[in-house]
TIBA-800704 format. One record per residue: x, z, y of N, C-alpha, C in turn. Coordinates in steps of 0.001 Angstrom, whole numbers. Each point is the difference from the previous one (the first is absolute). Example, Ala and Ser with C-alpha at 12.3 -4.5 7.8 and 13.67 -1.06 7.14 Angstrom:
TIBA-800704
NODE n.px n.pz n.py ca.px ca.pz ca.py c.px c.pz c.py
NODE 13190 7800 -5690 -890 0 1190 900 0 1200;
NODE -350 -720 1050 820 60 1190 -770 730 1090;
END
This chain:
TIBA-800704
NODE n.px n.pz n.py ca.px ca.pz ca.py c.px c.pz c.py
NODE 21026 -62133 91985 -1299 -468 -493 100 -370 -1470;
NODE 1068 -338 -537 237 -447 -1472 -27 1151 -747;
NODE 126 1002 326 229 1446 -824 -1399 739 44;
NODE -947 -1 668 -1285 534 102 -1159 -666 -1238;
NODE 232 -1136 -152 -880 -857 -1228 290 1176 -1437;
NODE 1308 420 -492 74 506 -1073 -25 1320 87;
NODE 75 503 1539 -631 1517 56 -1517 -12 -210;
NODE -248 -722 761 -1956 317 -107 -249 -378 -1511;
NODE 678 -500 -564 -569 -442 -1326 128 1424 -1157;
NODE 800 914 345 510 991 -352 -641 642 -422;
NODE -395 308 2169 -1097 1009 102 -1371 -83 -574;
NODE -398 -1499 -62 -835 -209 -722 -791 536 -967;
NODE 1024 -31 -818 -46 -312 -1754 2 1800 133;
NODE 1032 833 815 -211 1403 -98 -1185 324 -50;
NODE -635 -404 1097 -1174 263 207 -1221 -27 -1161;
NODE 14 -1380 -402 -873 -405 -1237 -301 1185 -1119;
NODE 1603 653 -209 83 832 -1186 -505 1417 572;
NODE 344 556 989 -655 1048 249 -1526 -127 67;
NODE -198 -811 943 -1894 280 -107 -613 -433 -1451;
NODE 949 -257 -1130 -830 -255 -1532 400 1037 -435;
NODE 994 964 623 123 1197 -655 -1304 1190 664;
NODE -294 -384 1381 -894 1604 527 -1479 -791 -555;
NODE -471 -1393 -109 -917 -175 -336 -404 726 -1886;
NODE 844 218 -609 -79 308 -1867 -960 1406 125;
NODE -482 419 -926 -1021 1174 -116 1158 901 -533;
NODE 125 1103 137 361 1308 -156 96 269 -1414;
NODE 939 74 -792 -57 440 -1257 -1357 1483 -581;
NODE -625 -528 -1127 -975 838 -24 -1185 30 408;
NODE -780 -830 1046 -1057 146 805 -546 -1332 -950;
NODE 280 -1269 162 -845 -1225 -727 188 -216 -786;
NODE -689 -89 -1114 -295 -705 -1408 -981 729 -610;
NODE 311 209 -1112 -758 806 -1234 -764 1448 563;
NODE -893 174 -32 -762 1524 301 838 1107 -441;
NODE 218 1180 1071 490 1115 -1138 -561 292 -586;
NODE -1751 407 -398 -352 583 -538 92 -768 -1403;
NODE -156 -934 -28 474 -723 -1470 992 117 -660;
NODE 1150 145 774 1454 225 -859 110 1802 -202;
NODE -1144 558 529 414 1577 -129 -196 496 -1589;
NODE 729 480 -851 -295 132 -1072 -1180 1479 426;
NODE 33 951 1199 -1086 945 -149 -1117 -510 -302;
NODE 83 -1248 1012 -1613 -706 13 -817 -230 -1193;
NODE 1263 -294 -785 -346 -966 -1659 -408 1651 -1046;
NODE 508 659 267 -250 1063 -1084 -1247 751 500;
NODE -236 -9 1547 -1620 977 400 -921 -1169 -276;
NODE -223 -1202 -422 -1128 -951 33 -775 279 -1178;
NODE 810 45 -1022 -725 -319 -1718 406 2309 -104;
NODE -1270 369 55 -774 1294 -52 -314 419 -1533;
NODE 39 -997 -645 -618 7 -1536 502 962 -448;
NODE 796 26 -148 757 1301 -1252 -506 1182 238;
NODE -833 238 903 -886 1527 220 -1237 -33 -120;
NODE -919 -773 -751 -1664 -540 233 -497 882 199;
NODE -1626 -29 839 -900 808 159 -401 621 -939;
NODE -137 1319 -293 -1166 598 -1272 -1623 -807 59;
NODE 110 -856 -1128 -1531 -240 132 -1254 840 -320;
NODE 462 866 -532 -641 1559 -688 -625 1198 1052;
NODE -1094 -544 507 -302 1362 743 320 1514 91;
NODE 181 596 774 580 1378 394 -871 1040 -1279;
NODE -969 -442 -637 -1094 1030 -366 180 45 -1216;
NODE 388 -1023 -357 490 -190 -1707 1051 937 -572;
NODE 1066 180 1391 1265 373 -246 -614 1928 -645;
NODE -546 441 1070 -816 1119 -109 -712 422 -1494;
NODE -622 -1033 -648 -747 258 -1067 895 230 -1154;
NODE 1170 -788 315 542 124 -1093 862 1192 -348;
NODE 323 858 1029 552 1231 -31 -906 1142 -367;
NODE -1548 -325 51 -500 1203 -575 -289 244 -1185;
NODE -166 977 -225 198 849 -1794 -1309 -884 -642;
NODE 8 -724 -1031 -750 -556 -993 -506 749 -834;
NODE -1495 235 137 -395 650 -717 -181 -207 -1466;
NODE -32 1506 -1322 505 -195 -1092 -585 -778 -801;
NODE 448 -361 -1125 -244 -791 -872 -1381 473 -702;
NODE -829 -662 -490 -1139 527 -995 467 578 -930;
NODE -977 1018 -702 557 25 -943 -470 -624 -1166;
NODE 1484 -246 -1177 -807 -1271 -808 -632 909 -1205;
NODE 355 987 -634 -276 898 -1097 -772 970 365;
NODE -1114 659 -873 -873 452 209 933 1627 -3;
NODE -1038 511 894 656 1486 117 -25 673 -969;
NODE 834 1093 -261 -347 994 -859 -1426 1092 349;
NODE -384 -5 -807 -1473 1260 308 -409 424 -1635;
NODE -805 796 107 -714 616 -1163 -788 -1480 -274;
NODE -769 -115 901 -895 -1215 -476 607 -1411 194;
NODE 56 -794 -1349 1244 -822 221 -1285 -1295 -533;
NODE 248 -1386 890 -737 -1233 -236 195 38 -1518;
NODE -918 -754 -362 -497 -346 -1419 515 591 -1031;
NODE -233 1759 -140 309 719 -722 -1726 736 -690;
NODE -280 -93 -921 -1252 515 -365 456 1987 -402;
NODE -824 675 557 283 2029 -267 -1320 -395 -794;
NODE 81 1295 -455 -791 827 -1167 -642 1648 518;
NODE -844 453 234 -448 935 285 -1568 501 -595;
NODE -1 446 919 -1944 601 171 -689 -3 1261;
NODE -1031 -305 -228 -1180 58 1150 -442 1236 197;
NODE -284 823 1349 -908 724 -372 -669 -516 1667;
NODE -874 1321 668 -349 -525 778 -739 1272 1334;
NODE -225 -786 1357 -379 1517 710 -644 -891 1526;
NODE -658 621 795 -784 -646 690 546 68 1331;
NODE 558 -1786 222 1126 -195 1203 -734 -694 915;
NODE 455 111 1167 -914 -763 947 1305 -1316 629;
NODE 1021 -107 -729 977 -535 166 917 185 1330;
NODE -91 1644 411 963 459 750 911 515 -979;
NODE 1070 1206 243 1304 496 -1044 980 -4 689;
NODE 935 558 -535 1650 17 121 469 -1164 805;
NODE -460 -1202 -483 619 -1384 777 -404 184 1614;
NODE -984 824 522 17 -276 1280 -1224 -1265 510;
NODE -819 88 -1148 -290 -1365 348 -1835 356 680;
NODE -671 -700 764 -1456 279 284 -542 39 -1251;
NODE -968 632 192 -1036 -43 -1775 -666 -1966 585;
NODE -779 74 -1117 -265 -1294 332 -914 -888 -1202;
NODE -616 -902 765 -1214 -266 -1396 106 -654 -1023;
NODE 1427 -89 -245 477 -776 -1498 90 1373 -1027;
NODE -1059 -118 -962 82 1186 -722 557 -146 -1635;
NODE 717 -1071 -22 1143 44 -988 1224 501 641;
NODE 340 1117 187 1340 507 -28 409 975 -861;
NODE 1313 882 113 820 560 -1140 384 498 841;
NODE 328 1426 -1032 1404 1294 420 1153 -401 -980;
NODE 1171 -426 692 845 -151 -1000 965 1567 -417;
NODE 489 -380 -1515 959 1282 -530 997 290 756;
NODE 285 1560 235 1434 31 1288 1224 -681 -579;
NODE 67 -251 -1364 1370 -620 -291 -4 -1711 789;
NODE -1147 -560 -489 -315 -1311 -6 41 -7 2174;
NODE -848 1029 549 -383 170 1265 1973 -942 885;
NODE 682 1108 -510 1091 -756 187 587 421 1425;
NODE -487 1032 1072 -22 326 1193 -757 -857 550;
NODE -1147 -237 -358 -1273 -985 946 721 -1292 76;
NODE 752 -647 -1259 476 -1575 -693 -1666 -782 -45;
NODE -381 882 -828 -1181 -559 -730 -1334 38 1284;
NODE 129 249 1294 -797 289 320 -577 -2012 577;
NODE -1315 -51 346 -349 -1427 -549 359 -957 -758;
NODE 469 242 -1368 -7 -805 -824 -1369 -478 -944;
NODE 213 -1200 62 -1532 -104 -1083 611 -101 -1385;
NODE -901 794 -1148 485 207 -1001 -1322 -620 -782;
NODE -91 -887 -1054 -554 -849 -1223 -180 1343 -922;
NODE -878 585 -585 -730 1248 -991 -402 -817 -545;
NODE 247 554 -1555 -865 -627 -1237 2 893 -1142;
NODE -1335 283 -496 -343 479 -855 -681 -376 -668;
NODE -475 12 -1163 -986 -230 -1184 -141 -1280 306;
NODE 928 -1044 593 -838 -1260 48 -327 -519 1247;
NODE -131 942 1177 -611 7 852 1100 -56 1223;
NODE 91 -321 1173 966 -96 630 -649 7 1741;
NODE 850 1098 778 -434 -44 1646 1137 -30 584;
NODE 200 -286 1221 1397 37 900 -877 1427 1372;
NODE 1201 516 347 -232 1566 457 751 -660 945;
NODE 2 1209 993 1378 234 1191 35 1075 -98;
NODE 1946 399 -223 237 1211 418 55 622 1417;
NODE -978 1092 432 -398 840 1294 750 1549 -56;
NODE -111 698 -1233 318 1348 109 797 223 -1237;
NODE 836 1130 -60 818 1004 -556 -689 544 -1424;
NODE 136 7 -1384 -499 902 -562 945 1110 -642;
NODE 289 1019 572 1006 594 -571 -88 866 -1436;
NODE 622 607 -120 322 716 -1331 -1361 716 116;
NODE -804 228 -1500 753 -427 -1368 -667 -1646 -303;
NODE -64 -747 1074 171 -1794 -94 1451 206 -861;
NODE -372 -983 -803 1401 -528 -892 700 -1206 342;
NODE 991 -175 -199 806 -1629 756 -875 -1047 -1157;
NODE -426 -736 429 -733 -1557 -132 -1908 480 202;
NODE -493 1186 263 -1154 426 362 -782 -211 1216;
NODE -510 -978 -378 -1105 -420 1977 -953 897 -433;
NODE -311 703 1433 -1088 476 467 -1134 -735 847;
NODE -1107 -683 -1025 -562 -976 1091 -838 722 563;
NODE -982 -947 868 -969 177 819 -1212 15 -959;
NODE -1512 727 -179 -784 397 -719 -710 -1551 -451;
NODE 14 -1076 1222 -509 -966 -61 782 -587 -1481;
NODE 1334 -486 559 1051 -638 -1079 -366 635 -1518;
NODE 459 1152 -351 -536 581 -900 -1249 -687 -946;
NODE -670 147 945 -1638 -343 -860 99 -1335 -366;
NODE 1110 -1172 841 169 -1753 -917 500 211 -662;
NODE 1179 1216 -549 -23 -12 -1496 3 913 -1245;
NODE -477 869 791 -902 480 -1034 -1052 1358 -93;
NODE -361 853 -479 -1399 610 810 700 1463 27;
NODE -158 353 1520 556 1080 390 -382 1253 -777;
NODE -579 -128 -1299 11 1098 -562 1382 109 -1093;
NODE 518 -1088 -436 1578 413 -339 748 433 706;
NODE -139 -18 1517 761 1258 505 1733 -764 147;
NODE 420 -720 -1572 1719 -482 921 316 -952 -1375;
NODE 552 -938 100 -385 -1050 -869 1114 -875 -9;
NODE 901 -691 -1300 1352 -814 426 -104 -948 160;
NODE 958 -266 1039 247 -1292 1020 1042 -444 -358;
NODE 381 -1101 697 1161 -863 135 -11 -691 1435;
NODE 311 312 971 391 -817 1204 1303 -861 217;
NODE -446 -1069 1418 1458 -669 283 -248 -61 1700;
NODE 1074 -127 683 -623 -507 1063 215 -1802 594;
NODE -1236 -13 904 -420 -1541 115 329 -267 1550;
NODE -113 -1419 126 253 -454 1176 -1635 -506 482;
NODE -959 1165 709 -1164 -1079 -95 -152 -1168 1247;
NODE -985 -527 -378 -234 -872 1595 -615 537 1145;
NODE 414 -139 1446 -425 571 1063 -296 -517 1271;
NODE -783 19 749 -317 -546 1229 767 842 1351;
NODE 270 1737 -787 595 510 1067 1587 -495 329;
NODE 140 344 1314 1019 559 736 907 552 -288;
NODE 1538 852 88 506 1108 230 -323 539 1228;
NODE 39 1077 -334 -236 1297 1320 701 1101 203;
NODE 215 102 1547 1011 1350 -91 -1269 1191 824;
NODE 781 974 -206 -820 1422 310 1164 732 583;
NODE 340 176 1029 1005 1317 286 -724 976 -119;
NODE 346 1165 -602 -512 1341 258 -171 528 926;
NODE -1276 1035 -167 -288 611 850 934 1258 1056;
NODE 349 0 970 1227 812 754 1513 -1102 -129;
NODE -533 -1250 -434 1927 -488 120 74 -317 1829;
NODE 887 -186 -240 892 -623 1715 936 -816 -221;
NODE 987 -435 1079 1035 -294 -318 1419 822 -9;
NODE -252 1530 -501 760 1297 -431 290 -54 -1568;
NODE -1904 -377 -496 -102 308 -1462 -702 -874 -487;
NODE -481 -700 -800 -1113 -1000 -520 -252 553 -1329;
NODE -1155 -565 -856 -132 -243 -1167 -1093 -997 245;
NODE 683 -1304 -1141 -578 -1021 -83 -287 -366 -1600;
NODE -1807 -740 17 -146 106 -1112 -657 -1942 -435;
NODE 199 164 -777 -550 -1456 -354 -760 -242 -813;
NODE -1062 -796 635 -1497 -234 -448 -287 -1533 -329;
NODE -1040 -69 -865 -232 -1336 -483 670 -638 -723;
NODE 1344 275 -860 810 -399 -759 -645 -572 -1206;
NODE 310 -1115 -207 -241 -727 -1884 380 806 -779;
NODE 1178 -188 241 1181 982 -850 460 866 477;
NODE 627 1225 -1043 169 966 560 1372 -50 948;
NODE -193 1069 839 1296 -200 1081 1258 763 -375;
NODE 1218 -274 -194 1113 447 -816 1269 471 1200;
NODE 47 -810 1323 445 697 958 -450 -429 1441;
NODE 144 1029 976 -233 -696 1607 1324 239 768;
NODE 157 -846 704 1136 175 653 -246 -251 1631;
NODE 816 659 681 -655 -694 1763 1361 -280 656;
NODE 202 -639 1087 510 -478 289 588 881 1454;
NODE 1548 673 330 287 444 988 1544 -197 -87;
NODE -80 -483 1515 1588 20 362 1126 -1252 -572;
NODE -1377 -1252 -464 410 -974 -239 306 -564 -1892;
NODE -303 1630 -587 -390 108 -1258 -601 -141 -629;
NODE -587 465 -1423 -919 182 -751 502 1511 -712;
NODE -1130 700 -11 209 1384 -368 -902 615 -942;
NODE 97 -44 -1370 -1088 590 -976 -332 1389 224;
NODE -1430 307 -141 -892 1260 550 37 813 -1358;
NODE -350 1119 -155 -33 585 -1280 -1549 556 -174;
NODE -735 -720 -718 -1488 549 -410 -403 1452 -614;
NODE -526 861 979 -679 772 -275 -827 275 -1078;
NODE -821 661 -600 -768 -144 -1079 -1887 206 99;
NODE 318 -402 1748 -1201 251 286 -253 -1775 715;
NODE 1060 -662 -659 -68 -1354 332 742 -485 940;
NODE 293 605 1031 -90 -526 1476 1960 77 -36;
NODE 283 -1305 577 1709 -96 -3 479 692 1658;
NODE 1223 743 -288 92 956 1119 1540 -462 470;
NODE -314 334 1680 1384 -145 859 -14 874 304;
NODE 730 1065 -590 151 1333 744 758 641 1124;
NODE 880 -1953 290 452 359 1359 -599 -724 905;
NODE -1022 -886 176 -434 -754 693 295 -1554 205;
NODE 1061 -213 -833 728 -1086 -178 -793 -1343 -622;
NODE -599 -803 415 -473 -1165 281 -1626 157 -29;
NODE -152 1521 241 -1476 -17 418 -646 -1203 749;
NODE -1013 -946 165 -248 -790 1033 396 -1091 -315;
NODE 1065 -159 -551 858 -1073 -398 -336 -1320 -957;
NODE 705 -1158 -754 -410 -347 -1366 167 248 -752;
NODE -792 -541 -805 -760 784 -990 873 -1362 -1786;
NODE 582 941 -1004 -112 -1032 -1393 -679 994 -1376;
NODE -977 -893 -256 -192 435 -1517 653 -377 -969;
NODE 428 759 -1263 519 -873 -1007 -1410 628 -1277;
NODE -313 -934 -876 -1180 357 -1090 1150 121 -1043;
NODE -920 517 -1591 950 123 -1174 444 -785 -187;
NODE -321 -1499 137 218 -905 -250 1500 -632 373;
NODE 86 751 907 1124 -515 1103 -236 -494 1543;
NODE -1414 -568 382 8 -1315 527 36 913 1521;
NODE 792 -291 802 -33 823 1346 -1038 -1092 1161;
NODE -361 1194 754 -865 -696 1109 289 401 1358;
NODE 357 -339 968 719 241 1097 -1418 169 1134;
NODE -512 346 324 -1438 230 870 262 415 1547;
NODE 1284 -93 407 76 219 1779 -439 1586 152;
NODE 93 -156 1367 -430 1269 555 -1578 429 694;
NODE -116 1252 -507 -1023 42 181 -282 1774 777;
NODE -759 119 915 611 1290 628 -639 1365 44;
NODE 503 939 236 -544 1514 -929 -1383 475 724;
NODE -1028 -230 -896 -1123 -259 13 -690 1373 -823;
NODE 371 1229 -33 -70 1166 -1187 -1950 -436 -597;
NODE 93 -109 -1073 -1805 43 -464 -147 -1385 -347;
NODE 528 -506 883 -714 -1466 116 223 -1022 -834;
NODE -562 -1098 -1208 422 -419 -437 213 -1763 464;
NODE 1194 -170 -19 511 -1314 807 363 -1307 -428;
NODE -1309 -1105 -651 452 -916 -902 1311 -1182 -4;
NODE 786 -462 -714 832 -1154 505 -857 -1435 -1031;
NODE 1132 -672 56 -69 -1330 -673 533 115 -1327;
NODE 475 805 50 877 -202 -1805 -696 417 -1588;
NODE 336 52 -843 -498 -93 -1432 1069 -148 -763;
NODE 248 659 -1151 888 -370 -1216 -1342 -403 -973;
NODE 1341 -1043 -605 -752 -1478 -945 -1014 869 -821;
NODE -509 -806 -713 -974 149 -1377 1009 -58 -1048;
NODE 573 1101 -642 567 -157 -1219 -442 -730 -1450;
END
């Protein structure tokens, strides 16, 4: 019986230490969150270094397409050049203000045949030109062609013009012209010719201040200068932006971009545009 007191006390105390050992948590399972100590966690949270485009999808688009050209700033080359005064003669013949230009006759009966040098391949065709003689002074529009034996700086006016300055029994009388920028209420206007498609066009331009120095139309994301006929009318002889838009440039330089407008043969088709008042 004396020897059992310091066994049980033994067993005891064995005891004590094992059940504080199966009671402890498992290395790994309690404390700190994994997801906190995960360095993956820490680097997928903060996204920044890639920001959203704040720039809509449509912008991106605009900016890849071809910009159309620059104006031009210098006046074109032509026979008839801004604020240059010619020297010629008047004579005169009875126009109903149809001609060479292509244009309807029409009830403005100050117009002119210009000289084939001055004509220019139908350059000169609606230009308004300032006449002065003896003192006396009218503004014309060029409508028609006067060819040889017309001399270069020689208008051929209309019978009306003539008689403001001076009496149609002189027959041809010296001048001095320039051309002007007058004031206008019209429009520009296009006219496709009669038989165009979108094979062939000829396009002509109507209502101009100033005279028109080039047209260009627009195909395939371009701009493409037409080459003027001398019967006025600017030609695609392959069909190439028939239908399409449309740019004027005047002597002046000043270009006008007028959209599209569609092949309409005869018909004349007004826009919004105008070159300035010089």
């Amino acid at each position: 019986m004396r020897r059992t007191g310091p066994l049980l006390f033994v067993l005891v105390a064995l005891l004590a230490v094992l059940g504080v050992a199966v009671l402890r948590d498992p290395p790994g399972v309690a404390g700190a969150p994994v997801a906190a100590a995960s360095p993956a966690a820490e680097t997928t949270t903060p996204e920044t270094t890639t920001p959203v485009p704040t720039t809509p999808p449509v912008t991106t688009t605009t900016t890849t397409q071809a910009p159309p050209p620059a104006p031009v700033a210098a006046p074109l080359a032509r026979k008839i050049k801004p604020g240059e005064e010619r020297t010629g003669v008047a004579t005169f013949y009875d126009s109903d203000g149809g001609g060479a230009c292509s244009y309807d006759p029409g009830p403005d009966p100050l117009t002119a045949a210009m000289n084939e040098t001055d004509y220019d391949n139908a350059a000169a065709c609606g230009a308004h030109v300032r006449v002065e003689h003896g003192g006396k002074s009218i503004t014309v529009r060029i409508t028609n062609l006067c060819p040889a034996p017309c001399r270069p700086g020689q208008l051929d006016l209309s019978a009306e013009a003539f008689a403001q300055l001076a009496a149609p029994v002189q027959g041809e009388v010296p001048i001095t012209w320039t051309l002007v920028s007058p004031q206008t209420s019209e429009k520009v206007a296009i006219r496709y010719k009669t038989g165009s498609s979108q094979w062939w066009c000829g396009i002509q331009v109507l209502g101009h201040r100033n005279p028109v120095a080039r047209l260009e139309v627009q195909a395939g994301g371009q701009w493409r200068e037409l080459n003027r006929a001398q019967y006025n009318y600017f030609l695609s002889e392959s069909g190439a932006g028939c239908g399409g838009a449309l740019a004027v440039t005047d002597v002046y330089g000043e270009r006008l971009e007028l959209g599209a407008l569609p092949v309409r043969p005869g018909v004349v088709q007004p826009t919004n545009g105008q070159f300035t008042a010089r």
